[in-house]
C-alpha distance (Angstrom), angle and dihedral (degrees) to the residues before:
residue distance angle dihedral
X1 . . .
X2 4.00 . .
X3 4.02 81.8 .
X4 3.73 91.5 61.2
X5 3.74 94.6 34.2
X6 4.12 84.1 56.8
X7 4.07 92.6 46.0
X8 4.19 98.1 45.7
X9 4.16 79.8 45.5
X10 3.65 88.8 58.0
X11 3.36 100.0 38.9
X12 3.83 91.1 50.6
X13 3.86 92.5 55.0
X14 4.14 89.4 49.3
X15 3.22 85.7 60.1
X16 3.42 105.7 47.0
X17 3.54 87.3 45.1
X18 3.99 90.5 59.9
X19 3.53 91.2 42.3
X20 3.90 93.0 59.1
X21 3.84 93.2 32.0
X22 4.04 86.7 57.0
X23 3.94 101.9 44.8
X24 3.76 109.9 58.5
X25 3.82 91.4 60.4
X26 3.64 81.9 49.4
X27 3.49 94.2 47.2
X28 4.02 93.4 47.4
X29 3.63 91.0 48.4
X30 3.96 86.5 58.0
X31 3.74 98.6 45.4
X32 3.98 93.0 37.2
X33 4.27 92.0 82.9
X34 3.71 86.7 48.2
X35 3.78 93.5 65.1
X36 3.80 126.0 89.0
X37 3.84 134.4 172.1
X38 4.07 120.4 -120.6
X39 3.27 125.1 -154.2
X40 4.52 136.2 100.2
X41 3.50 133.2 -61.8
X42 4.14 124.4 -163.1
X43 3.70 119.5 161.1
X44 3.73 94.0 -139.0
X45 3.64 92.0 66.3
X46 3.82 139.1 87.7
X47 2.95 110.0 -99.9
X48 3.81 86.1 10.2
X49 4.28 88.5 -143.7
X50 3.94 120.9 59.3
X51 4.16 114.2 -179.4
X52 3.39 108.8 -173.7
X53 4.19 95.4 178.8
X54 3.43 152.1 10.9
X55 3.71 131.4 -96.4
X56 3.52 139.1 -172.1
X57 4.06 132.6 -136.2
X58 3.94 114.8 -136.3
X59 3.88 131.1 148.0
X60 4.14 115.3 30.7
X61 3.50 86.5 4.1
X62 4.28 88.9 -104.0
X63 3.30 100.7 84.1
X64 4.02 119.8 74.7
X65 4.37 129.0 -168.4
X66 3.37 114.5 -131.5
X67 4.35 137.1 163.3
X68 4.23 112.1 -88.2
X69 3.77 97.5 -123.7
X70 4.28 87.6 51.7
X71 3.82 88.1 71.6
X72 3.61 123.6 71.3
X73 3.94 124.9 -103.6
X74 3.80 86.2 -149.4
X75 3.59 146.9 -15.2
X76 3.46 144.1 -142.8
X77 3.67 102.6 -104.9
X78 3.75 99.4 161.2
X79 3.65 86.4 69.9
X80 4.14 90.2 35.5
X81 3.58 107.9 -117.2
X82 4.31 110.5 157.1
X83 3.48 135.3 -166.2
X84 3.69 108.8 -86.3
X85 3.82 142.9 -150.6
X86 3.94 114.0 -166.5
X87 4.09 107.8 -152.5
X88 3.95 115.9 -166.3
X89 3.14 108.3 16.4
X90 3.58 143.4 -100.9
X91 4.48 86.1 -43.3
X92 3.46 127.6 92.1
X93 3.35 95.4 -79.0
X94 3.64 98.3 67.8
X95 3.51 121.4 136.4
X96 3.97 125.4 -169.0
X97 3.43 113.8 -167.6
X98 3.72 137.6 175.4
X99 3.68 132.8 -89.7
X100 3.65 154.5 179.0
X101 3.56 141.8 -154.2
X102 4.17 121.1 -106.4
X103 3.42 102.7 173.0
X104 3.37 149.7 -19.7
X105 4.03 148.7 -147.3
X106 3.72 115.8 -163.3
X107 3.76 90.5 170.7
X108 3.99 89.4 67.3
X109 3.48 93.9 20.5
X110 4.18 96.7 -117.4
X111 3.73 128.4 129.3
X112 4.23 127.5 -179.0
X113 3.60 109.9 -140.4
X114 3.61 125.3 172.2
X115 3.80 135.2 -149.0
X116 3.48 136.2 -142.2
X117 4.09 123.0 -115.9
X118 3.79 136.0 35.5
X119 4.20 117.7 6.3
X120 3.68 108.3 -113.8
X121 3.86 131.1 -157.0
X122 3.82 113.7 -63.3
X123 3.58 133.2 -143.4
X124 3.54 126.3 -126.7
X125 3.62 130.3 -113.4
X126 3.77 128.2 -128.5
X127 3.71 143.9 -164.8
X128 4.18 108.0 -99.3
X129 3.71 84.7 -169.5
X130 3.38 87.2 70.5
X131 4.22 96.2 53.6
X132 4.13 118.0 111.0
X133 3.17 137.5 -174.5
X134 3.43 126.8 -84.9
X135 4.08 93.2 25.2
X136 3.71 118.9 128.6
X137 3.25 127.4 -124.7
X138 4.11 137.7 165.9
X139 3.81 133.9 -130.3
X140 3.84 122.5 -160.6
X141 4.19 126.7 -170.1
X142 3.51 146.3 102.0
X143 3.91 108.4 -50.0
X144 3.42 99.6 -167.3
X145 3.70 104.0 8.8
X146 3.40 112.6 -133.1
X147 3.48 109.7 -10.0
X148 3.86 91.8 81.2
X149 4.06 101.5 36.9
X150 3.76 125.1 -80.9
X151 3.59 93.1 -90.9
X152 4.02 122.6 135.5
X153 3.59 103.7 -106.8
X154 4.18 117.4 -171.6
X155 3.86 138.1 -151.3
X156 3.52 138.1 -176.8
X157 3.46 136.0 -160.6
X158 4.37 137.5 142.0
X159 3.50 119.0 -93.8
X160 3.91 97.2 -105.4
X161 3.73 94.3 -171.6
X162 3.82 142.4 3.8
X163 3.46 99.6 -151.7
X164 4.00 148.6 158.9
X165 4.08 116.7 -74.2
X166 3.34 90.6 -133.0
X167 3.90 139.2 36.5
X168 3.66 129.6 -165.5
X169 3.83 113.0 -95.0
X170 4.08 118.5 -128.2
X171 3.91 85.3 -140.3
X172 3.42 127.6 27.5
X173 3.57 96.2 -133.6
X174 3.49 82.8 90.0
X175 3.64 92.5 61.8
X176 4.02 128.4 98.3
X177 3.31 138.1 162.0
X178 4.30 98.7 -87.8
X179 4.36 78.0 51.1
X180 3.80 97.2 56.9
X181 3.84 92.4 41.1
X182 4.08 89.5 57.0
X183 3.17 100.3 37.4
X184 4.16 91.8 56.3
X185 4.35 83.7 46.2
X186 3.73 97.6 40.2
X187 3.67 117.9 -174.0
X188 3.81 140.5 -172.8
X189 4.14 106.2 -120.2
X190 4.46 117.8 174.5
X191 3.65 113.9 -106.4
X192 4.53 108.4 -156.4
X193 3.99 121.1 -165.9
X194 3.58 77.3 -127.8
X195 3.88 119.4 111.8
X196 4.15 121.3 -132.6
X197 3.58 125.9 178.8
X198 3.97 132.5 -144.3
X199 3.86 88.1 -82.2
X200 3.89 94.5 59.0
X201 3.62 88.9 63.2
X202 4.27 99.6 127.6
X203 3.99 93.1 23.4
X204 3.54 109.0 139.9
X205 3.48 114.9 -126.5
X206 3.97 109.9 -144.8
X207 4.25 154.7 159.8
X208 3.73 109.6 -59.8
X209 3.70 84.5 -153.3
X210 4.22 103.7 51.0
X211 3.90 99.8 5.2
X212 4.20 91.2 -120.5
X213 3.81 101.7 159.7
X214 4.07 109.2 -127.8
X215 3.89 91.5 174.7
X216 4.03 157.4 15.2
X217 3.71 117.1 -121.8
X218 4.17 109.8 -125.7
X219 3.49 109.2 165.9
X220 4.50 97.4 163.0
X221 3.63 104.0 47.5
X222 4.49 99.5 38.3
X223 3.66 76.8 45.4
X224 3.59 97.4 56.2
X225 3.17 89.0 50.3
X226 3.97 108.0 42.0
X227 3.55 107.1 21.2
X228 4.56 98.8 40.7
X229 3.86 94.2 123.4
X230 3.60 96.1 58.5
X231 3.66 122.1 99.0
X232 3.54 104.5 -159.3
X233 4.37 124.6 39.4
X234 3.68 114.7 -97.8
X235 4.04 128.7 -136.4
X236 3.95 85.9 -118.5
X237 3.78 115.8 115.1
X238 4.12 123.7 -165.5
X239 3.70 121.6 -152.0
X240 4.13 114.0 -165.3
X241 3.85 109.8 -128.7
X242 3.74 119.6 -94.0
X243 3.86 92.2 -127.6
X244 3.78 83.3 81.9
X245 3.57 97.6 57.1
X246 3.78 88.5 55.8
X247 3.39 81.4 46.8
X248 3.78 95.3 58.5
X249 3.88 92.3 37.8
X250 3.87 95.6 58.2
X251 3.96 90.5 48.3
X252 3.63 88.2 55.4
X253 3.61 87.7 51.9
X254 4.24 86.3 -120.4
X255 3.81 119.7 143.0
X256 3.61 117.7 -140.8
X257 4.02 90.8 172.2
């Protein structure tokens, strides 16, 4: 009996094992149309397109999440550079299309813009309520924009902490204006073992297992704020919790149900 108890235990974790091994490339595979670079495009320029982030496409498939500080405070539209969303990749079939802003959250660094043309696959919501410790999730964008190709690139890692934005500094040289403001509207954000570049800025960070996005890779402005008295960058990534995207979506008066 304990011989057969020890041989249905094994066989039980092989095939959980399988099971897990086989559904985040599954999962990535479904999320990977759903991602789209942000950035500028003017045909004077070289190159004539600059995406600085990564967004993400959820509700009527139009409208795409990204990070605050990846869109543009202005643009030069005397010599008619737009707002751009880059679809595809950096392949031949890359698509850039135009786009505008809807609305947008400087206190968690989010903004909803939405882009002309065809809907695309959206991602699905979750509860960040419902994140713990310890659970692993994945993030996929454009690390480094384009200085490695426009091609989705993904990480995972566990959420190590869930933790305040901001801390209080030992010396108040560390202090500035963006500081004070946080630390008076404190807020838990998800910090991953995982590490993401400038270019992941907007990446959502979701379930290995379903692909639900539970958060919104920032990794300059919680840094600003968390990490100021360190001299040298660290491997630690933040994500911003997805309860402010449905935040942002309802004041926009989009439904992402």
């Amino acid at each position: 009996m304990l011989a057969k108890r020890l041989i249905s235990l094994c066989l039980a974790a092989l095939f959980s094992v399988g099971t897990w091994a086989g559904s985040l490339p599954d999962t990535i595979a479904k999320v990977k149309p759903s991602i789209v670079g942000v950035g500028t495009m003017l045909a004077t320029r070289r190159p004539p397109g600059r995406f600085v982030g990564t967004g993400f496409v959820v509700a009527d498939g139009r409208h795409v999440v990204t990070n605050a500080h990846v869109v543009p405070e202005s643009l030069d539209t005397e010599h008619h550079e737009f707002l751009a969303v880059l679809i595809g990749g950096s392949g031949p079939e890359a698509e850039v299309r135009r786009a505008a802003v809807v609305s947008v959250d400087k206190s968690h660094d989010l903004a909803l813009i939405k882009m002309e043309g065809r809907a695309l696959p959206s991602l699905r919501l979750g509860d960040s309520r419902r994140v713990r410790e310890g659970e692993l999730y994945a993030f996929s964008g454009f690390p480094i924009g384009m200085v490695l190709g426009m091609r989705p690139v993904t990480h995972r890692g566990i959420i190590s902490a869930i933790t305040p934005i901001a801390i209080p500094q030992i010396s108040t040289k560390h202090l500035d204006s963006g500081m004070i403001e946080r630390l008076r509207s404190p807020y838990n954000v998800f910090q991953l073992d995982a590490t993401a570049y400038p270019g992941n800025s907007g990446s959502p960070v979701y379930d290995t297992e379903n692909g639900v996005v539970m958060g919104v890779i920032n990794r300059v402005f919680i840094k600003e704020s968390k990490e100021t008295v360190l001299e040298k960058p660290s491997g630690i990534s933040y994500a911003i919790p997805s309860r402010y995207v449905w935040a942002l979506l309802r004041k926009a008066g989009v439904s992402a149900e």
